[in-house]
C-alpha positions as CSV (number, residue, x, y, z in Angstrom):
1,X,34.1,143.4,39.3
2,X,34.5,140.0,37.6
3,X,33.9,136.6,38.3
4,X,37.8,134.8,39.1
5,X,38.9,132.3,36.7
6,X,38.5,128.6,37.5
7,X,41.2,125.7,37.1
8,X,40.6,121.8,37.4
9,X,43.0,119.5,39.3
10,X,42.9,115.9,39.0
11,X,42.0,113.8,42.3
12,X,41.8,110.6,40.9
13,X,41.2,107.9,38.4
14,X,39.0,105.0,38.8
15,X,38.3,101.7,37.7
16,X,34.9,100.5,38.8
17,X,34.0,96.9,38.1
18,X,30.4,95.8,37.5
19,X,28.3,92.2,37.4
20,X,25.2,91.8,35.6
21,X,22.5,94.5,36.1
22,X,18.9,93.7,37.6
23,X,16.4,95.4,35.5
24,X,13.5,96.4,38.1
25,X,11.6,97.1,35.0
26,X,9.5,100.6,33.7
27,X,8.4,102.4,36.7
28,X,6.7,106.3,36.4
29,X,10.6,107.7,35.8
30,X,12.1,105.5,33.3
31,X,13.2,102.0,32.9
32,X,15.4,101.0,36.6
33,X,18.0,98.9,36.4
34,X,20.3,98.5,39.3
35,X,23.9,97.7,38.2
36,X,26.0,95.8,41.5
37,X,29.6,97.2,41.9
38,X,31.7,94.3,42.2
39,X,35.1,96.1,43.6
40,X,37.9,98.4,41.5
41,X,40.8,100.6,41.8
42,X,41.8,104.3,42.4
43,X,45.1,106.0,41.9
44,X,45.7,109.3,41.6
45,X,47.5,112.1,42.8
46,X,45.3,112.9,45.8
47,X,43.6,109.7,46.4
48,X,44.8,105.8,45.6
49,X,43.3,103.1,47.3
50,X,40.3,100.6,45.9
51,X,36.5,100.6,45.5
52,X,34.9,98.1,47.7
53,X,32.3,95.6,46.5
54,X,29.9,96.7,47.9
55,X,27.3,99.8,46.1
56,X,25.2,100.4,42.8
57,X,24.6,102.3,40.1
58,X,20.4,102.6,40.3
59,X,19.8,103.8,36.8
60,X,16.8,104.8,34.7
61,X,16.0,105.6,31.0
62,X,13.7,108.4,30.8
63,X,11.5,108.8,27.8
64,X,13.9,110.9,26.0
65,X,16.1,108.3,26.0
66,X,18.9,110.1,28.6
67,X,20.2,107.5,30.8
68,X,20.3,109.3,34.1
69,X,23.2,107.5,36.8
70,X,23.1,107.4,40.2
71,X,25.7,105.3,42.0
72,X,26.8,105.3,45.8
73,X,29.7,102.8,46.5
74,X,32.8,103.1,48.9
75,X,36.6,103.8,48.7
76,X,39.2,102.4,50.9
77,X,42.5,104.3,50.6
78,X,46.0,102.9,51.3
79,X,46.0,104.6,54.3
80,X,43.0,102.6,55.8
81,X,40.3,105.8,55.1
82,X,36.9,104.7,54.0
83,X,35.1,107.3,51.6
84,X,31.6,107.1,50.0
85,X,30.8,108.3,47.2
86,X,27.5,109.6,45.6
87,X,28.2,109.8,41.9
88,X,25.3,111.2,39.4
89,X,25.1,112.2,35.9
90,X,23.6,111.3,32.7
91,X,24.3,109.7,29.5
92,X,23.8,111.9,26.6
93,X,24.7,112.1,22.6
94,X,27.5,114.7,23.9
95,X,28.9,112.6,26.3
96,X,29.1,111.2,29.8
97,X,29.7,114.4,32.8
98,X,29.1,113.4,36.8
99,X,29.0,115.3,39.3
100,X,30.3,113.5,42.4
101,X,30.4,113.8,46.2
102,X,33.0,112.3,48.7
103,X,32.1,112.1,52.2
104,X,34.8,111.4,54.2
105,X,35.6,111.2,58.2
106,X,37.7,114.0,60.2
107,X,41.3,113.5,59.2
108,X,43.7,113.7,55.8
109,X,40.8,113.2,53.3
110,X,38.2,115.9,54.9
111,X,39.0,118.4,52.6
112,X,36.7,116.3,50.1
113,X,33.6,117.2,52.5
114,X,33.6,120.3,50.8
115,X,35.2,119.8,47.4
116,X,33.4,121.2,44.0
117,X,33.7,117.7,41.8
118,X,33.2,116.8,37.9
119,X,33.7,113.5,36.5
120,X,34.1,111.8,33.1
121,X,33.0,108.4,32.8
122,X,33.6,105.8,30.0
123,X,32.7,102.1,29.9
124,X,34.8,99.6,30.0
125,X,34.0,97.1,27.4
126,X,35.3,93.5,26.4
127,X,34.0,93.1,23.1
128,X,30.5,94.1,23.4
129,X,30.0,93.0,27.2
130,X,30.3,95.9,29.9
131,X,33.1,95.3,32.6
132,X,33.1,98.3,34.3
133,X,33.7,101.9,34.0
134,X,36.5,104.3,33.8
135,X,36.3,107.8,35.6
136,X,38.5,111.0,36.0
137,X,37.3,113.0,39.5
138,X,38.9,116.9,39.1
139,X,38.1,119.2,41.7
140,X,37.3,122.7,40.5
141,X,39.3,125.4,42.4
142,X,39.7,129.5,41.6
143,X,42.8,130.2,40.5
């Protein structure tokens, strides 16, 4: 027997806006620093809608120097459907991969209760200052 082949579908694209981060200084995991989400936008072939301002990303730098992310903010689609994410991953010389989770209430959207998720994230700069970041949400399905 062998394993079935696996295919990714794009869900959505996100813009997610940031304000200044709040460094809660070195604590036994790493340096904290808790970066507010300010609000965004989602579009997408399965999702569209906008992040709310309201969440954070509560980070920490370990000793090895891997920024490991945490963030848990909401989504309200065009349809009036709240989601809320938990998005975690880590920032590493090969790149940035999340793994995300989308809870979402009985209806259209419930499907995402028991999605498999991966992310890509990328910052959003302007010159040197962060904005924001910029992630892909796929769902992994067999084929």
């Amino acid at each position: 027997m062998t394993h079935p082949e696996l295919a990714m579908d794009l869900v959505a694209r996100l813009e997610v806006l940031i304000s200044e981060p709040i460094d809660a200084g070195v604590t036994p995991t790493g340096h904290r620093r808790v970066i507010p989400i300010t609000g965004g936008t989602v579009t997408g072939p399965r999702i569209t809608g906008e992040v709310l301002g309201i969440g954070a990303d509560w980070s920490v730098v370990r000793g090895d120097g891997v920024a490991a992310v945490t963030a848990k903010y909401l989504i309200r689609t065009d349809d009036g459907v709240v989601l809320t994410v938990t998005n975690t991953g880590a920032f590493t010389a090969q790149g940035i991969v999340t793994t995300p989770r989308i809870e979402a209430p009985e209806g259209p959207y419930s499907w995402l209760n028991d999605a498999v998720l991966v992310g890509t994230l990328i910052p959003m700069l302007e010159g040197a200052r962060p904005l924001g970041v910029s992630l892909e949400f796929h769902q992994i399905r067999v084929k």
